[in-house]
C-alpha positions in Angstrom: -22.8 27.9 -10.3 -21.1 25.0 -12.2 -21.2 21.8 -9.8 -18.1 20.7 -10.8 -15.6 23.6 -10.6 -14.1 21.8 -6.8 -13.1 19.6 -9.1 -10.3 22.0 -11.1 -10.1 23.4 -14.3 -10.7 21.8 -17.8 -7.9 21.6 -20.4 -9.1 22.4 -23.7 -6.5 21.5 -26.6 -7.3 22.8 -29.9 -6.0 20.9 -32.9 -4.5 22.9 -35.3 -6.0 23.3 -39.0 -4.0 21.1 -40.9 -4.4 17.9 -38.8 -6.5 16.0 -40.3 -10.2 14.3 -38.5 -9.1 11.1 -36.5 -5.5 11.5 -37.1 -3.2 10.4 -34.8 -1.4 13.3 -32.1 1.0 13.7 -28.9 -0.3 16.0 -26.0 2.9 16.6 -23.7 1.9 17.9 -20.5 4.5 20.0 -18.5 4.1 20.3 -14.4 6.0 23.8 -13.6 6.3 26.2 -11.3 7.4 30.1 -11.4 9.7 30.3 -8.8 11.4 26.5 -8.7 11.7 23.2 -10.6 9.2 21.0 -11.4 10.4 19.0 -8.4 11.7 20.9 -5.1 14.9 19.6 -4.0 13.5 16.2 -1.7 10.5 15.6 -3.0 9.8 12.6 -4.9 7.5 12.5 -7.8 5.8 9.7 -9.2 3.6 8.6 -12.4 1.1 6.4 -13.2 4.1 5.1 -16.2 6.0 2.5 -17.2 9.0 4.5 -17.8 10.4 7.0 -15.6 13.8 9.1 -15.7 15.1 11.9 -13.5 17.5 14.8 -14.7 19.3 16.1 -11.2 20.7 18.9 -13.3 17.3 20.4 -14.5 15.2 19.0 -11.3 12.7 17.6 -13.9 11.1 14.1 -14.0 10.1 12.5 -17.1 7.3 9.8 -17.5 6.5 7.6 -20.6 3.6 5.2 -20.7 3.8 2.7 -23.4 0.2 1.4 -23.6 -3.0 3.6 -24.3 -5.0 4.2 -21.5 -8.4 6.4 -20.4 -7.4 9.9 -18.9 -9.2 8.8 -15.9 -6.0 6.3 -15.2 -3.1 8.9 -15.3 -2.3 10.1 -12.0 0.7 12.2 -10.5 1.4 12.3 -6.8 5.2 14.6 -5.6 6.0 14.0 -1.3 8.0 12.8 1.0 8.0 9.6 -0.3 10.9 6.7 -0.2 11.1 3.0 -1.6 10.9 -0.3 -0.6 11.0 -3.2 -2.6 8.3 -5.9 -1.6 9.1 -8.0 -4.5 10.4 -9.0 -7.6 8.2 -6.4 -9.4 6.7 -4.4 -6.9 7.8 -1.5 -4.4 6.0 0.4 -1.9 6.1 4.2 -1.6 5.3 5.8 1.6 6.8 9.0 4.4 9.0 7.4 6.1 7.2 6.7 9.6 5.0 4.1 7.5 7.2 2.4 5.4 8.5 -0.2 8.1 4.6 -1.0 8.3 3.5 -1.2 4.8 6.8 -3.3 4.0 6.3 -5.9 6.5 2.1 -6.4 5.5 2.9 -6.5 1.7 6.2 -8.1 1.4 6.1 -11.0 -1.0 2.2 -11.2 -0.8 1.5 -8.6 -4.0 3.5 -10.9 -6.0 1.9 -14.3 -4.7 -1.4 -12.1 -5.7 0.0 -11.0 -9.0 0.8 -14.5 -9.3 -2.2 -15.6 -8.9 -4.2 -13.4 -11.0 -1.6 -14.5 -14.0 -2.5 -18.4 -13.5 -6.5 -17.1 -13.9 -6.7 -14.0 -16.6 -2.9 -14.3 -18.0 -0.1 -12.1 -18.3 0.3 -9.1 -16.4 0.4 -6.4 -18.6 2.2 -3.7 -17.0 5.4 -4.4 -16.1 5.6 -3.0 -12.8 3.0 -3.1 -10.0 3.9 -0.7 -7.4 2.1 0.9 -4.2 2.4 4.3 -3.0 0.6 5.1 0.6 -1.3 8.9 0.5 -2.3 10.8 3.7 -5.6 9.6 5.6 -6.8 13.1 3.8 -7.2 11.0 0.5 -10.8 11.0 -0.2 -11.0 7.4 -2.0 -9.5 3.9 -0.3 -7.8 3.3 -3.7 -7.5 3.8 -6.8 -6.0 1.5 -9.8 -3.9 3.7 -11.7 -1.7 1.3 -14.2 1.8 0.4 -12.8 1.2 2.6 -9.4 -1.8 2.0 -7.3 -2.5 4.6 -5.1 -3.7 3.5 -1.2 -4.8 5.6 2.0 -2.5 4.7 4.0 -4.8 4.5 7.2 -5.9 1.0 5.9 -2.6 -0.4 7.0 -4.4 -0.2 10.2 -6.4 -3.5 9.0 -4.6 -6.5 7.5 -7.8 -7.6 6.0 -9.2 -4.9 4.7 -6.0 -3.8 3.2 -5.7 -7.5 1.5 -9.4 -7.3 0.2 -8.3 -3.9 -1.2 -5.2 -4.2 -3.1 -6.2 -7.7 -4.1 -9.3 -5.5 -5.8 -6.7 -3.0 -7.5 -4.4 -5.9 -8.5 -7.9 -7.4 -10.3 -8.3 -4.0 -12.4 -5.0 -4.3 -13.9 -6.9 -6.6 -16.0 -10.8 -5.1 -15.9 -10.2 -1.7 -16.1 -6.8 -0.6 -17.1 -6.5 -3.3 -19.6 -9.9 -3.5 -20.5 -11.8 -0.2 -19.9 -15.5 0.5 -20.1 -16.4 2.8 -22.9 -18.6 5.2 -20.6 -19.2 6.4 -16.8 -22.8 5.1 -17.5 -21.3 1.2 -17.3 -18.8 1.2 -14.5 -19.7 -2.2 -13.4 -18.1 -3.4 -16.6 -14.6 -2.3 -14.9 -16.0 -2.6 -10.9 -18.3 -5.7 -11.1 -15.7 -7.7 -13.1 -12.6 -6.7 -10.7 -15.0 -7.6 -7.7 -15.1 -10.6 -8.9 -11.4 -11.6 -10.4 -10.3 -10.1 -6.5 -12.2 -13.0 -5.2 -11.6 -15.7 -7.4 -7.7 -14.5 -6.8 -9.2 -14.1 -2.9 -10.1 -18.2 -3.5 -7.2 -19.0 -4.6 -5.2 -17.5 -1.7 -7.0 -17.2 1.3 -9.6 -19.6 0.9 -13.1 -20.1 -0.3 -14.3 -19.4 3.6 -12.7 -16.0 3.6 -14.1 -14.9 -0.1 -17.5 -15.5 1.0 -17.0 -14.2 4.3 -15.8 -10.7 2.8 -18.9 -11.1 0.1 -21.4 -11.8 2.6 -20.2 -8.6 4.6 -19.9 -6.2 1.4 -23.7 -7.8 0.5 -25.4 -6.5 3.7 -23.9 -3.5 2.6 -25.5 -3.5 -0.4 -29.1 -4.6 0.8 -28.6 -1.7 3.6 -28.3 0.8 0.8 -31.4 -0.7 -1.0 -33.1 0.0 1.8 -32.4 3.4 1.8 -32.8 4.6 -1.2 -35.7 2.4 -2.5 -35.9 -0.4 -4.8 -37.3 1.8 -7.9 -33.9 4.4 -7.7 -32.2 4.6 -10.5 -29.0 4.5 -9.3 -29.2 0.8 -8.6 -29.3 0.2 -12.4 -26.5 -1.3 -13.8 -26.7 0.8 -17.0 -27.2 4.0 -15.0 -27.8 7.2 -17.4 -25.9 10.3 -16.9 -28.0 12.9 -17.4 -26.9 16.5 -18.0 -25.1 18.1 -14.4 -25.5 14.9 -12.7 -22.2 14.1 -11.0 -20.2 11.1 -12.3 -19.5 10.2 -8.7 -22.3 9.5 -7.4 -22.5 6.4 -10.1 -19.3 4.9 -8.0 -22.1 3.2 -5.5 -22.1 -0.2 -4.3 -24.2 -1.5 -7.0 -21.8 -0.8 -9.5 -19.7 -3.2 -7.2 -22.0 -5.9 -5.7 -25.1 -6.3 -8.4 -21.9 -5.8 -11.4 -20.7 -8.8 -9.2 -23.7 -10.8 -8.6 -24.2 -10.5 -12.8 -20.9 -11.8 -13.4 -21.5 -14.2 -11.2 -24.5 -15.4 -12.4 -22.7 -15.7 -15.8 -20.1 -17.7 -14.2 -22.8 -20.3 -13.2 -24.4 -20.0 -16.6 -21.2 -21.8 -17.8 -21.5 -24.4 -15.2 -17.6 -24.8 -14.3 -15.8 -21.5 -12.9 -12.7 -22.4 -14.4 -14.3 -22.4 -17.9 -15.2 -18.8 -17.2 -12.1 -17.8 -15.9 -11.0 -19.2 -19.6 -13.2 -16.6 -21.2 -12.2 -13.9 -19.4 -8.6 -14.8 -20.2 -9.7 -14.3 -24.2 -12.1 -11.5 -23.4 -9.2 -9.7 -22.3 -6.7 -10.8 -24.9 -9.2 -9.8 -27.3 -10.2 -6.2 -26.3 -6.8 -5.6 -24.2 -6.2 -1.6 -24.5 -9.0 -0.5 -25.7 -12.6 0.5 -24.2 -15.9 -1.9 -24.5 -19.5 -1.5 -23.6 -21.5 -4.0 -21.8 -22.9 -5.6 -25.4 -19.0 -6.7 -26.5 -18.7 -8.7 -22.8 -22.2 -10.3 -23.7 -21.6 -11.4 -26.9 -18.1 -12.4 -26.6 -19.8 -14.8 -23.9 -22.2 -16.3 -26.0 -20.0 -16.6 -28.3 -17.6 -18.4 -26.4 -20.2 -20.4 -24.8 -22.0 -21.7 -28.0 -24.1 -24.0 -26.5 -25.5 -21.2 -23.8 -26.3 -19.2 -27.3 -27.9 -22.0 -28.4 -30.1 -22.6 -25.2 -31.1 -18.4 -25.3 -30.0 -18.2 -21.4 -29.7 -14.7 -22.3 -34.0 -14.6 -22.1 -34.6 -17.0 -19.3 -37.8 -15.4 -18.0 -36.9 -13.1 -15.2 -33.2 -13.6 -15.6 -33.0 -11.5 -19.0 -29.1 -9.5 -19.7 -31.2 -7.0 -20.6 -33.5 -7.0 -17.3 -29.8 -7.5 -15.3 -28.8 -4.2 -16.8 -32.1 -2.0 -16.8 -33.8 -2.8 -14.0 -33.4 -0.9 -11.1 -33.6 -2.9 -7.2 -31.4 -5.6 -5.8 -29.3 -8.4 -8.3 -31.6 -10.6 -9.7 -29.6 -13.8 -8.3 -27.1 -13.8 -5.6 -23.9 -16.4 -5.0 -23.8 -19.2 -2.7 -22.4 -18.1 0.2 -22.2 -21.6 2.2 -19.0 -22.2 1.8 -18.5 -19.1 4.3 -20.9 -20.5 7.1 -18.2 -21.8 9.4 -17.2 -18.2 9.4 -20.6 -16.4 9.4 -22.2 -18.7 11.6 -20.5 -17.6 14.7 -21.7 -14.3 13.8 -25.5 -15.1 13.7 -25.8 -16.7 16.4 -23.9 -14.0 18.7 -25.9 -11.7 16.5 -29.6 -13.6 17.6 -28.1 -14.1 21.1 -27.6 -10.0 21.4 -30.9 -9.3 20.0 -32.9 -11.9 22.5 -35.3 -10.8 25.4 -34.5 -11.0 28.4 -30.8 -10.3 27.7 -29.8 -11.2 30.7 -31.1 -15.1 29.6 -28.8 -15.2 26.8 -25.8 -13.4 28.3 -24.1 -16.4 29.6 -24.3 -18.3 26.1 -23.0 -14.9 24.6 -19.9 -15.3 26.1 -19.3 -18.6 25.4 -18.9 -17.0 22.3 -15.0 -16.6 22.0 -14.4 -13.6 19.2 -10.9 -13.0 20.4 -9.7 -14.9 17.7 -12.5 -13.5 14.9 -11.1 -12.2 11.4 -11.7 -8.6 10.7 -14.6 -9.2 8.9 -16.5 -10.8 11.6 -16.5 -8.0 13.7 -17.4 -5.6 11.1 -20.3 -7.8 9.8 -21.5 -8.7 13.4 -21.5 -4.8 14.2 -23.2 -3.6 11.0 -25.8 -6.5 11.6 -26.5 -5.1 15.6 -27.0 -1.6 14.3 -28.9 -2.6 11.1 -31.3 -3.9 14.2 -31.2 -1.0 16.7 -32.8 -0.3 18.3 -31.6 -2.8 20.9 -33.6 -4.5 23.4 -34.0 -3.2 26.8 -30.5 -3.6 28.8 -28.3 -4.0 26.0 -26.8 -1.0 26.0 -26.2 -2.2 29.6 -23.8 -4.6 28.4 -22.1 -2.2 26.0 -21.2 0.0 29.5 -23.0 2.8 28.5 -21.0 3.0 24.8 -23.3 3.5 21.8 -22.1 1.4 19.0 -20.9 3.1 15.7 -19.2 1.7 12.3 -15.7 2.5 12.9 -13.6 1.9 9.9 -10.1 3.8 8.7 -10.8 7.5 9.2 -10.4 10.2 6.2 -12.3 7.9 3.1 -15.3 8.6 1.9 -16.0 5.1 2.2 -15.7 5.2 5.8 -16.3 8.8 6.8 -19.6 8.9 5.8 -20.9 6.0 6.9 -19.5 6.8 10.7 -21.0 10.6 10.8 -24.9 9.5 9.8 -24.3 6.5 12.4 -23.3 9.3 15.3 -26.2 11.9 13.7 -28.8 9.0 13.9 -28.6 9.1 17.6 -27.7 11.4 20.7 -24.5 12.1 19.5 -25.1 15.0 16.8 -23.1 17.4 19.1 -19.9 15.3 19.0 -20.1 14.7 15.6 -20.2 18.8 15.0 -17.7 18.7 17.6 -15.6 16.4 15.6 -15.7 17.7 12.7 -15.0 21.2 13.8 -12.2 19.4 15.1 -10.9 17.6 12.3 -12.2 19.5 8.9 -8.6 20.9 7.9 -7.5 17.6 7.7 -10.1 16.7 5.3 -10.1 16.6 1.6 -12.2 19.7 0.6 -14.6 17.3 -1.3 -15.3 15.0 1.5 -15.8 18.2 3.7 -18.5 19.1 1.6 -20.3 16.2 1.6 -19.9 16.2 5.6 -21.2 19.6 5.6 -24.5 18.6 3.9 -24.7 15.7 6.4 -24.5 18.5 9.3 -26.5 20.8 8.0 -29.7 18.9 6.9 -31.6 20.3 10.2 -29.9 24.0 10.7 -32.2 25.9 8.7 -32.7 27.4 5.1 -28.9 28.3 4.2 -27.5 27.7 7.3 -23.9 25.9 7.0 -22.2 24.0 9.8 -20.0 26.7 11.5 -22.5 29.8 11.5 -24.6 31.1 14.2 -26.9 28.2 14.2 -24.1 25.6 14.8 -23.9 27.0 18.2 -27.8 25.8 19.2 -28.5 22.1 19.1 -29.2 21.3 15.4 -31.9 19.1 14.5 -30.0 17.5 12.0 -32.1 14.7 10.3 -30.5 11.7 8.8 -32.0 8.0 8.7 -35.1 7.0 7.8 -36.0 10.9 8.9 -33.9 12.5 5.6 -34.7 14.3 2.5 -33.4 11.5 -0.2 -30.2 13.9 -0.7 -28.5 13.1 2.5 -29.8 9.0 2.5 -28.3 8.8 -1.2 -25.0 9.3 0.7 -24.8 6.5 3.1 -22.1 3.7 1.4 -22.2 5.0 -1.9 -18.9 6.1 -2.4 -16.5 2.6 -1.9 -12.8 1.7 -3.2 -12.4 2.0 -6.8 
């Protein structure tokens, strides 16, 4: 069976005899249907373009894109979708029952980010930057297509995390669209640089606090997954190789994010000053704007930018090689100071070591001295994912917790989330709601991230038993954790926000 045939049909276009090897030629794509227009009276359709036109007459939109761009970037979405401007550039798209909400959390902040991003890497390229909000079925968190960023719109349920994210989509405008890598094999060129231009635009808004705050939260992330899969899987690679059937996917993990981030980094503190390496970045993009690079023409525009780092060969510094950052597989061979951050993280240690003491009941009255009333997103999150990472808890805490067992909650429906929050309800006594659950809620869910649910389910039913069939109806011994064949641990925070 061909893994990939969820994932639709090819196209195959065959050039005709008399155009020549290498010569220029137009594809037009048409979207019909047999029995009514391209577009059914209400429906709005939009394009990943920077032209659009409507013909009421013929019920036909028609989209022009005036830049090249990778296949991967062009994207088509027709609903129930109307507009609101948010700026002098930018609209959101959303059903109507959300776009009060997505209006008032993104008015006049995309352009202050777009503004931002401009003072730091140069023009934007594109025109236009618009939003349009998908169903919580949307597999992804986002994704970057040129001109028209697509968003779940469940993350309007968390100011932060929705900053965090379109900040990151405003980023690839310039690393990725702009600038694309030339293979799947060396994402990190388009997700480790946009990690970091979202937080130096992050910096520049919200505060140097904040970025490492978010950093520090998306690096436990990382080490968790290290911890799982090993420190000799090849995934963590930056150059990872895709080898014949192997499913470009599954190299969209968090080390394409956080060690393609940490590298950059570490590059930026090569140069000593980071506003000398936002410079380069400005003329890396200038230079290779529209077309496709690999991870050499980043290095070497560098060096060459940086003479006197050339000169110094900080390219071989024992242990620190480019090449070692690229090829070896375990965690980033440096990692950013994150002090900056500590009047935001610190709170969360010490709650964190106050939870995790013996006898709780010592502890518990300078726990709630602790106010976290007034805590950011992101301290929650990283305070919860720290109290799991240490379960189990000590005797009586789960006293405290009334009886509740803690699980990652995030925005439901992304893979990003989803996954994550069913292996954190299999790990424990709570394998029979999580079936429950998802018996509950699979309709709802995109037929890819069903699958992958599935797989989590099924792990202890039995040679070809599938969540659903006679088995489902016993308890399962579903085995996740430490306790998994390396299939179902591979899964755990490896598909994030492009």
């Amino acid at each position: 069976v061909d893994p990939f045939t969820d994932y639709g049909s090819s196209l195959t276009v065959t050039l005709p005899p008399e155009l020549q090897a290498h010569q220029p030629f137009q594809v037009i794509l048409r979207y019909t249907s047999t029995d009514a227009p391209a577009a059914p009276s209400g429906v709005q359709v939009l394009m990943s373009a920077t032209q659009s036109t409507y013909v009421e007459e013929e019920g036909v939109y028609r989209f022009h894109m005036e830049h090249p761009v990778p296949a991967y970037l062009v994207a088509l979405v027709a609903g129930d979708l109307q507009p609101a401007d948010i700026g002098p550039r930018s609209r959101v798209w959303a059903e109507p029952c959300l776009l009060p909400t997505a209006t008032s959390k993104l008015s006049g902040a995309v352009e202050q980010w777009l503004s931002a991003a401009e003072r730091l890497y140069g023009p934007y390229l594109w025109g236009r930057y618009d939003i349009v909000f998908l169903p919580p079925s949307f597999p992804i968190v986002a994704m970057e297509n040129p001109c028209l960023t697509f968003i779940i719109s469940s993350i309007l349920e968390s100011d932060e995390f929705l900053v965090i994210d379109v900040i990151h989509e405003v980023a690839h405008s310039w690393f990725g669209n702009a600038v694309t890598n030339a293979t799947w094999e060396e994402m990190w060129l388009s997700e480790g640089l946009a990690t970091y231009a979202q937080r130096r635009i992050t910096t520049e808004t919200h505060g140097a606090a904040f970025t490492c705050l978010e950093t520090a939260f998306r690096l436990d992330a990382l080490h968790r997954q290290m911890k799982l899969l090993g420190e000799d899987s090849p995934v963590s690679k930056l150059q990872v190789k895709l080898e014949p059937g192997v499913n470009p996917s599954h190299l969209m993990n968090l080390f394409t994010y956080e060690k393609g981030y940490c590298f950059v980094y570490y590059l930026s503190q090569l140069c000593g000053d980071p506003q000398r390496f936002d410079d380069f970045l400005r003329a890396y993009v200038d230079k290779y704007k529209f077309t496709s690079v690999v991870a050499q023409d980043l290095l070497d525009s560098f060096l060459t930018f940086f003479p006197e780092l050339k000169e110094q060969s900080v390219d071989c510094r024992a242990g620190l090689e480019f090449e070692r950052w690229l090829n070896a597989t375990g965690p980033p061979l440096a990692e950013p100071d994150l002090s900056q951050g500590s009047s935001l993280t610190r709170p969360v240690e010490a709650l964190f070591q106050l939870w995790t003491a013996e006898p709780l009941d010592q502890a518990a009255a300078s726990a709630s001295a602790i106010d976290i009333s007034k805590w950011r997103t992101f301290q929650t999150a990283l305070f919860l994912d720290r109290l799991l990472d240490g379960s189990p808890l000590p005797q009586g805490e789960s006293r405290s917790c009334q009886g509740r067992p803690v699980t990652r909650s995030r925005p439901q429906m992304s893979r990003m989330y989803t996954i994550p929050l069913y292996e954190d309800l299999c790990t424990g006594a709570l394998k029979s709601f999580a079936l429950e659950v998802f018996y509950q809620t699979q309709g709802r869910l995109h037929p890819n991230l069903r699958r992958t649910i599935q797989q989590i389910l099924s792990q202890g039913l039995g040679p070809g038993a599938e969540p659903g069939g006679a088995a489902a109806d016993s308890e399962p011994g579903l085995l996740l954790g430490d306790e998994a064949p390396g299939g179902a641990i591979s899964l755990r925070d490896v598909n994030v926000s492009a």
